[in-house]
C-alpha positions as CSV (number, residue, x, y, z in Angstrom):
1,X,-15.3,3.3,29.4
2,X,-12.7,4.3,31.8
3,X,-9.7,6.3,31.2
4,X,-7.6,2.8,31.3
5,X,-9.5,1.3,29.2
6,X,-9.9,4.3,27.0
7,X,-5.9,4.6,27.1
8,X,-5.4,0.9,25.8
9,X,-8.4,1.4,23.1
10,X,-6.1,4.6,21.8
11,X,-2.9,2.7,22.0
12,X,-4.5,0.1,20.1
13,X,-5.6,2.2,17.5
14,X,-2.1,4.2,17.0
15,X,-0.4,0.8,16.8
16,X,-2.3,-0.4,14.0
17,X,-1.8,2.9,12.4
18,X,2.0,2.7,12.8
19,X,1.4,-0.8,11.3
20,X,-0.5,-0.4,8.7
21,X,2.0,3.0,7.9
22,X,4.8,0.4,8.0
23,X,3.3,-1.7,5.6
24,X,2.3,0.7,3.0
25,X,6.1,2.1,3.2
26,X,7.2,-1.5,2.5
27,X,4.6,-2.0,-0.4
28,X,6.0,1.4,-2.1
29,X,9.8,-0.3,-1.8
30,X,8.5,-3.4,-3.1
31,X,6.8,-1.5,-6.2
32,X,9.4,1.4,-6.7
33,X,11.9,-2.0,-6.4
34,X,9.6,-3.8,-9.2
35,X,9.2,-0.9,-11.1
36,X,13.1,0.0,-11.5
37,X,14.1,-3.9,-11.9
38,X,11.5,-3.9,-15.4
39,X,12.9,-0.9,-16.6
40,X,16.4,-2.3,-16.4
41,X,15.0,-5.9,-17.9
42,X,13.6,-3.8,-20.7
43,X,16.1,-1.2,-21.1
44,X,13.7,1.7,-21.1
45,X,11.7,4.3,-18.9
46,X,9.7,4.2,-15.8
47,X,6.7,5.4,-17.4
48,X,6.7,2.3,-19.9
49,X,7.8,-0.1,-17.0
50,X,4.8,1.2,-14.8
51,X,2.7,0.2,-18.3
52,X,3.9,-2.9,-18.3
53,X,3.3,-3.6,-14.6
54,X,0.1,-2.5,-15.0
55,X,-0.2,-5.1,-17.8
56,X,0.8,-8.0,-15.4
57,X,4.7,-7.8,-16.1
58,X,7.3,-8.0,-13.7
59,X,10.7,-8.1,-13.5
60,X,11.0,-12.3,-13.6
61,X,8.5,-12.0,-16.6
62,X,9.2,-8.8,-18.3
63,X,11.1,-10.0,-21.2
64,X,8.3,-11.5,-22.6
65,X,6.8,-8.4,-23.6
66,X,8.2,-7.6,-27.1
67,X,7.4,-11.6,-28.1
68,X,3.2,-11.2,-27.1
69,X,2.5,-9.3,-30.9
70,X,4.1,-13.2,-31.8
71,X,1.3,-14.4,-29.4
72,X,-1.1,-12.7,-30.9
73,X,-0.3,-13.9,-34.1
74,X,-0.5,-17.4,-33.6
75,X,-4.1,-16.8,-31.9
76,X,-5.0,-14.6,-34.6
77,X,-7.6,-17.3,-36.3
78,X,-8.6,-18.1,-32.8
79,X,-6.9,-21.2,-32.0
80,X,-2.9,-21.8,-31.6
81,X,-1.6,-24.7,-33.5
82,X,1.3,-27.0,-32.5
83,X,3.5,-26.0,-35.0
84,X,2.5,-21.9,-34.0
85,X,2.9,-22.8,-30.3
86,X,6.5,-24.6,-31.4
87,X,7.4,-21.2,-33.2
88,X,6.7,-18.7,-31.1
89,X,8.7,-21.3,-28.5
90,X,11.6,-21.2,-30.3
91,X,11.4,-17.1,-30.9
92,X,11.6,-17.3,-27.0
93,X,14.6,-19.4,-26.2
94,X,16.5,-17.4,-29.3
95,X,15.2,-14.3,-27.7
96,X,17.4,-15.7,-24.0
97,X,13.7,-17.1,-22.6
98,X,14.9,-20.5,-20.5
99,X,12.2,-23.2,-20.5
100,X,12.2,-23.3,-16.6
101,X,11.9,-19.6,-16.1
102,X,9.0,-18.0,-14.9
103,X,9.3,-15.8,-18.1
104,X,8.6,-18.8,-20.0
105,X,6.1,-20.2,-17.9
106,X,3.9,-17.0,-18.5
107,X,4.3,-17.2,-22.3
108,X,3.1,-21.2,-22.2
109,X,0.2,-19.5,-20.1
110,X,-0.5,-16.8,-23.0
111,X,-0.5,-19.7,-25.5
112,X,-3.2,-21.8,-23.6
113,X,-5.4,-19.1,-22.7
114,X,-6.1,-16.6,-25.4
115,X,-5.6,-12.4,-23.9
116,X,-7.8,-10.4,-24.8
117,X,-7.9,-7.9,-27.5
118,X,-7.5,-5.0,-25.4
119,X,-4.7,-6.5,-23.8
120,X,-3.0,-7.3,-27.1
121,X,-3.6,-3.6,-28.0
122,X,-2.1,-1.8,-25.1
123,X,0.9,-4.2,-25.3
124,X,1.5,-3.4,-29.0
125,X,1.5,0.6,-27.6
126,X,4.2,-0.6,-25.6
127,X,6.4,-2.6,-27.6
128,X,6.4,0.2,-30.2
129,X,7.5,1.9,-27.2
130,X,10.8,-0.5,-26.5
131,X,11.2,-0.8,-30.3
132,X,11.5,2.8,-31.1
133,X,13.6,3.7,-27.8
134,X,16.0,0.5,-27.6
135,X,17.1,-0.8,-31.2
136,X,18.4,-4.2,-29.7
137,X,14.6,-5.0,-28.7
138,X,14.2,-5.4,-32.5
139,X,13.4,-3.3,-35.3
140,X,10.2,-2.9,-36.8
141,X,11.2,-5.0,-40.4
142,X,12.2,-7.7,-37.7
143,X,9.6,-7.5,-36.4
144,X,6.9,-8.1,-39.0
145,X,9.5,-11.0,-40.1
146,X,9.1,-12.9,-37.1
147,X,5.3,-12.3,-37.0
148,X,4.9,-13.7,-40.9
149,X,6.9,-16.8,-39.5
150,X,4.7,-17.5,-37.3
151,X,2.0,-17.1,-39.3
152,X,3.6,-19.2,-41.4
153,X,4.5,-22.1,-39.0
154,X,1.5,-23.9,-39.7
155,X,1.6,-23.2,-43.6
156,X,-0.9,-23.8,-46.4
157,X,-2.4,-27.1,-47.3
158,X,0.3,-29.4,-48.5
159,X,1.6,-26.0,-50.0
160,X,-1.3,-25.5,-52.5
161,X,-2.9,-22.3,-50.4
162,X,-1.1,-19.4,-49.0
163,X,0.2,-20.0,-45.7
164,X,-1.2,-17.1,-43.8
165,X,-4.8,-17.2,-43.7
166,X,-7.0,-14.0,-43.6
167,X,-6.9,-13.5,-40.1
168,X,-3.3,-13.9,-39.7
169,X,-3.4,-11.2,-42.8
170,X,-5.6,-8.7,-40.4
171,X,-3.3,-9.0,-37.7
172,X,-0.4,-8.6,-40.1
173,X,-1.2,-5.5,-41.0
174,X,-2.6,-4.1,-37.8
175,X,0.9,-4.6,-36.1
176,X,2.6,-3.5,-39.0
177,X,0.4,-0.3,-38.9
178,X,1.3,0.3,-35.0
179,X,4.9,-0.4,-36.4
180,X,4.5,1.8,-39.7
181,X,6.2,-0.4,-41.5
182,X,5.1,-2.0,-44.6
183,X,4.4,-5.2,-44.6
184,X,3.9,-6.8,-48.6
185,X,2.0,-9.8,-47.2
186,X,-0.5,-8.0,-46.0
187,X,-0.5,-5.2,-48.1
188,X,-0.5,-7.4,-51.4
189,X,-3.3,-9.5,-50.0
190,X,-5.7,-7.6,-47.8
191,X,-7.7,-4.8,-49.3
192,X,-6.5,-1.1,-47.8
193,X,-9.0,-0.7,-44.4
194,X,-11.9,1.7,-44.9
């Protein structure tokens, strides 16, 4: 190699590093940006709107956090009916969720494909999170209301059978437990957990 060529291979190399610098500062802005626009849309911390991005959140999509524990009520028996879907549909557009947001868009997505457990679980961390540090998120009671209406949406058989079904009873009283608050549908029908 000559020292010309030598010269343009170093040049080359410092301008991709000055690049590639340039870009990672732009990705930080774009993430510190993200990160403080969820924290405003949730009205809490950074430390529970970095959770929540690391959940899949973002600011456009962020209020849909406190409403999954309703998602995962409606897929608590494994399946979401049309008159659970409608439900936790309504929650939404009473909660300020427009039907042609991207919010809402990514709660339609929850309610065709079922998230996982472990998703569910680190959610419900941080609702308890939003519930306990912002009281117009929703208190616990409220909570654990809106859940047994959901659970109740599809109802018992022509009113003959209770109309939340063991599983829906299970997940009752799991959220209620991350919530501690009582919930007397679950605790008047499900056995105390071992």
């Amino acid at each position: 190699m000559t020292n010309e060529e030598e010269e343009k291979y170093f040049e080359a190399k410092q301008s991709e590093w000055r690049s590639n610098i340039r870009r990672e500062k732009r990705l930080e802005a774009i993430q510190e940006k993200e990160l403080e626009g969820v924290a405003d849309e949730l009205n809490t911390s950074e430390d529970v709107a970095e959770e929540a991005l690391n959940l899949g959140f973002d600011q456009a999509t962020a209020r849909v956090l406190p409403l999954v524990p309703l998602v995962e009520m409606a897929w608590a028996d494994g399946t979401v009916s049309r008159a659970e879907r409608d439900r936790v549909r309504e929650l939404a557009t009473n909660f300020g969720i427009e039907s042609d947001s991207e919010a809402y868009d990514f709660l339609e997505l929850m309610l065709a494909e079922q998230p996982s457990d472990a998703f569910f679980d680190r959610v419900n961390r941080v609702v308890v999170h939003l519930a306990d540090s912002d009281p117009n998120t929703w208190s616990s009671e409220t909570l654990v209301e809106l859940l047994e209406s959901v659970a109740e949406a599809s109802g018992g058989f022509f009113g003959l059978t209770n109309p939340i079904n063991a599983d829906e009873r299970a997940v009752l009283r799991d959220i209620a437990e991350y919530f501690e608050v009582e919930s007397s549908r679950a605790r008047d029908i499900l056995p105390d957990k071992d």
